[in-house]
PAVO-72041 format. One line per 5 residues: number of its first residue (from 1); for each residue x, y, z of C-alpha. Coordinates in steps of 0.1 Angstrom, whole numbers. Example, Ala and Ser with C-alpha at 12.3 -4.5 7.8 and 13.67 -1.06 7.14 Angstrom:
1> 123/-45/78  137/-11/71
// end
This chain:
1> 80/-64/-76  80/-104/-64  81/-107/-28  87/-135/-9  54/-156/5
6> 61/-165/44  38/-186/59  35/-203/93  13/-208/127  -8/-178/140
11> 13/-151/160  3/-150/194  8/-113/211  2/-88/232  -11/-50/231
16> 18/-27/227  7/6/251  23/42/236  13/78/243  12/78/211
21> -16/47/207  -25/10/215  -17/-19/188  -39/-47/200  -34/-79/179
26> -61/-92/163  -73/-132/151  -78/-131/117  -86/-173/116  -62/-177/86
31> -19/-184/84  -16/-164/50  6/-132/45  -9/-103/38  0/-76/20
36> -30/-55/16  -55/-37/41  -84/-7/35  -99/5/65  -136/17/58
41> -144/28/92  -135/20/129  -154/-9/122  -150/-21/82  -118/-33/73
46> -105/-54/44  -74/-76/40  -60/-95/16  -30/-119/9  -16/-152/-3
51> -35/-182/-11  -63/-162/-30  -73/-146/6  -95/-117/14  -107/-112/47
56> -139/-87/60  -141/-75/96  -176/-58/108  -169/-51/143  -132/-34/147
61> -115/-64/138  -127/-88/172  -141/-111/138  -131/-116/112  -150/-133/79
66> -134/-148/47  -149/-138/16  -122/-153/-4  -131/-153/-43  -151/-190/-46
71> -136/-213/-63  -106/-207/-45  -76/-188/-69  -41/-198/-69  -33/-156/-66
76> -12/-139/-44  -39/-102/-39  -13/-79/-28  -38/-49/-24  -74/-42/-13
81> -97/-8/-18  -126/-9/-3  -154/14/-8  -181/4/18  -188/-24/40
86> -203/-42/7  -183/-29/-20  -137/-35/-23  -116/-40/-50  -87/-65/-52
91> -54/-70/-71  -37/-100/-75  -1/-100/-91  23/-120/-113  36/-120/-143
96> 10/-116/-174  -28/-131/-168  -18/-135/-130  -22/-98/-126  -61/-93/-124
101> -85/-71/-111  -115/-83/-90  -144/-65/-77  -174/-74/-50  -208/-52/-46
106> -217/-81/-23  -196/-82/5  -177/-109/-10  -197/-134/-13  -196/-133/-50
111> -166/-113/-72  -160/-108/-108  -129/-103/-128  -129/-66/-143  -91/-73/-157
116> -66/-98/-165  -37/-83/-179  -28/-94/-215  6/-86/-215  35/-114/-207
121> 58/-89/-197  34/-70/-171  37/-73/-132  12/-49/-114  22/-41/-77
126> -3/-18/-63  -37/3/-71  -58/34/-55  -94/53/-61  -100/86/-62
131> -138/77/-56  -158/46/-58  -159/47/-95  -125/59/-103  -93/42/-101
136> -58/36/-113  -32/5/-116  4/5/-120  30/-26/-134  65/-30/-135
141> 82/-18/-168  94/-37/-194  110/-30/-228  118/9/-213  79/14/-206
146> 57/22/-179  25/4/-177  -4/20/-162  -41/15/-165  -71/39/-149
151> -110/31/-148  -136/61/-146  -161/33/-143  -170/13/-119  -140/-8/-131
156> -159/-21/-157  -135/-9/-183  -97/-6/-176  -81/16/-203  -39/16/-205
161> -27/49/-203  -2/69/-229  18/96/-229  43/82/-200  80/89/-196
166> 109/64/-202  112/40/-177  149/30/-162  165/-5/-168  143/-25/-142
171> 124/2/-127  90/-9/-113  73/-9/-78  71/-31/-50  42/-49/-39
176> 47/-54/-6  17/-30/11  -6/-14/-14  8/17/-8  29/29/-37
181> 2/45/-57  -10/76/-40  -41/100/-49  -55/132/-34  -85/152/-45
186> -100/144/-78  -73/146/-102  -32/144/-90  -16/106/-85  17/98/-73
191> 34/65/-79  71/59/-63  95/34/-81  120/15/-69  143/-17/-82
196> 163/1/-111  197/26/-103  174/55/-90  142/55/-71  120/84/-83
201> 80/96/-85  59/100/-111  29/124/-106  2/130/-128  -22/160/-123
206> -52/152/-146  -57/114/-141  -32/101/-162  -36/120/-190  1/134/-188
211> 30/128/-165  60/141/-150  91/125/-131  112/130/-108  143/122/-88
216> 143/116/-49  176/110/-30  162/74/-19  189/47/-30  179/27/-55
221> 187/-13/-59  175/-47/-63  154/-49/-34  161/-10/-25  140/23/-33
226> 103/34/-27  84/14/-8  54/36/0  40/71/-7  15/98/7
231> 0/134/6  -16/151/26  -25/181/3  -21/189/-36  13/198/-21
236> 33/183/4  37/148/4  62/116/15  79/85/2  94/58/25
241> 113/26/14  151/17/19  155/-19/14  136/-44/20  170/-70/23
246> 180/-54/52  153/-44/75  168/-34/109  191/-8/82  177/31/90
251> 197/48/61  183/71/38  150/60/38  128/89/41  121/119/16
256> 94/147/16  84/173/-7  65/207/-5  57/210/-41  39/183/-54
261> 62/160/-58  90/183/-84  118/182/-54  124/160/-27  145/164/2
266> 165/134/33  146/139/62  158/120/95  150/83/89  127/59/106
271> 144/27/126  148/5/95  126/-4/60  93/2/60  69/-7/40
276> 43/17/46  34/57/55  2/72/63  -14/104/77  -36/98/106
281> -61/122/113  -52/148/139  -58/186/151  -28/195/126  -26/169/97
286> 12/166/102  7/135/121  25/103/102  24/66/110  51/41/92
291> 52/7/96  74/-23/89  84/-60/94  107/-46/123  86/-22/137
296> 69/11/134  76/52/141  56/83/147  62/117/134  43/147/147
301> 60/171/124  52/162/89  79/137/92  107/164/104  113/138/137
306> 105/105/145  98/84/175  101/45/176  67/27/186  65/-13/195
311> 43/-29/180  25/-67/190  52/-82/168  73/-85/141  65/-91/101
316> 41/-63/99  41/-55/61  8/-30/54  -17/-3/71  -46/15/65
321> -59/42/86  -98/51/89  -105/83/79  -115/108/101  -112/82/129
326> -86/75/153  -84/35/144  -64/16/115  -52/-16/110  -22/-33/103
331> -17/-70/86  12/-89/78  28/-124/78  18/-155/95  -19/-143/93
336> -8/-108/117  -38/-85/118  -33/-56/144  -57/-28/156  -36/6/158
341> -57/33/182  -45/69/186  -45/81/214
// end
């Protein structure tokens, strides 16, 4: 859903020491807001944000390089998936033809537009791949419908999917990290909704073809519901949110599920909205990281318990962890970018 764009000056801050990790801020050169990161590697990271921005670091984030689409675009790309060092994916999105889809083999230095939506009433929040080639995009509703798009490849066509349930009056997703599209294996997608009277998931288990939903006991609401959503297995999986209005408010804002996605049950929450959950690689894979514009929390338990974490500063929005590393970054407003290392 439409999120407000804060800009300003450059935050200035220092590394926040846990024994859980190290955030170390980072200088991204740039006073945008982002809402969109892919970390490649402990070195390869993307980020993207207002002002048509997309940012590229090669060395863990010490530098970072703007490979901003040229001629700059008046969009607003709320997510990033990148591939390789050379190779990312970005959405931008707004109502109708200001929802596209760009992709770079290049590293950025050149992009082209695989879609521009051609319908008024769509507003697509948020995207993921199951593999380089394969992908899938998800809008607000309108007129009681879902819409939803998939590649298989490349991106080079983007088909809109069938075969969806009815949507609720408003229901859509926020696109405030990136994050509320999920994927595991080859086949299964989750997508968590938010905005309308109920905040749900919809899961699909052979790319789209057909769909199920289901209820979650997050509150729904304007501004309230699903904010972000993750699994760790065909299985077990988590959705966090609350409402993004009130972000010191810890109520309600954290669900899980041990099969697939049919039931979800409260867990203790986190210390207020967030706006982002991810596994981080670890001995056990029950490890979870969220984070949000009033801080961040770390569950060893498969999200059972939590335990508050500082981070460098406030108005920390999205997070991508490496895989099979133990680095990820973090970016947010006023052109935040922050280095998370597990320790």
């Amino acid at each position: 859903m439409k999120a407000a764009i804060v800009l300003g000056a450059v935050v200035v801050a220092v590394a926040a020491v846990t024994p859980q990790g190290v955030w170390t801020p980072l200088t991204s050169g740039v006073s945008v807001t982002f809402r969109g990161v892919s970390a490649v590697s402990a070195d390869v990271a993307w980020a993207s944000g207002s002002r048509g921005t997309v940012m590229r670091t090669l060395d863990g984030g010490v530098t970072w390089q703007n490979v901003s689409p040229q001629p700059p675009l008046a969009l607003d790309f709320r997510d990033v998936d990148a591939i390789d060092a050379k190779t990312a994916y970005i959405l931008s999105i707004g109502n109708g033809d200001a929802s596209r889809i760009l992709k770079t083999t290049d590293g950025g230095a050149t992009w082209v537009t695989q879609f521009t939506s051609p319908d008024a009433e769509a507003f697509f929040d948020a995207m993921a791949f199951w593999d380089k080639d394969s992908g899938i995009a998800f809008s607000d509703s309108a007129n009681g419908q879902f819409r939803i798009i998939s590649t298989g490849d490349g991106g080079r066509t983007w088909t809109r999917l069938g075969g969806l349930p009815p949507a609720l009056d408003n229901e859509g997703a926020f696109a405030a990290s990136g994050t509320n599209v999920a994927v595991w294996g080859d086949r299964h997608v989750w997508i968590g909704t938010g905005a309308a009277a109920k905040a749900r998931v919809l899961h699909s288990s052979d790319r789209g073809k057909t769909w199920t939903v289901a209820d979650t006991p997050i509150p729904g609401g304007t501004s309230a519901g699903i904010y972000s959503i993750a699994f760790r297995d065909a299985l077990r999986g988590i959705v966090v949110g609350g409402d993004s209005a009130k972000e010191d408010l810890a109520l309600d804002n954290v669900a899980v599920t041990d099969d697939g996605g049919k039931t979800w049950r409260l867990v203790p929450g986190v210390g207020g909205f967030r706006s982002v959950v991810t596994y981080v690689p670890a001995a056990t894979d029950l490890v979870l990281l969220a984070v949000g514009p009033s801080g961040s929390d770390w569950s060893a338990d498969d999200g059972r318990t939590w335990t508050a974490i500082p981070t460098p500063a406030r108005g920390l929005h999205t997070y991508s962890h490496a895989r099979g590393t133990g680095m990820g970054f973090a970016a947010g407003g006023r052109g935040q970018i922050a280095r998370f290392e597990k320790r």
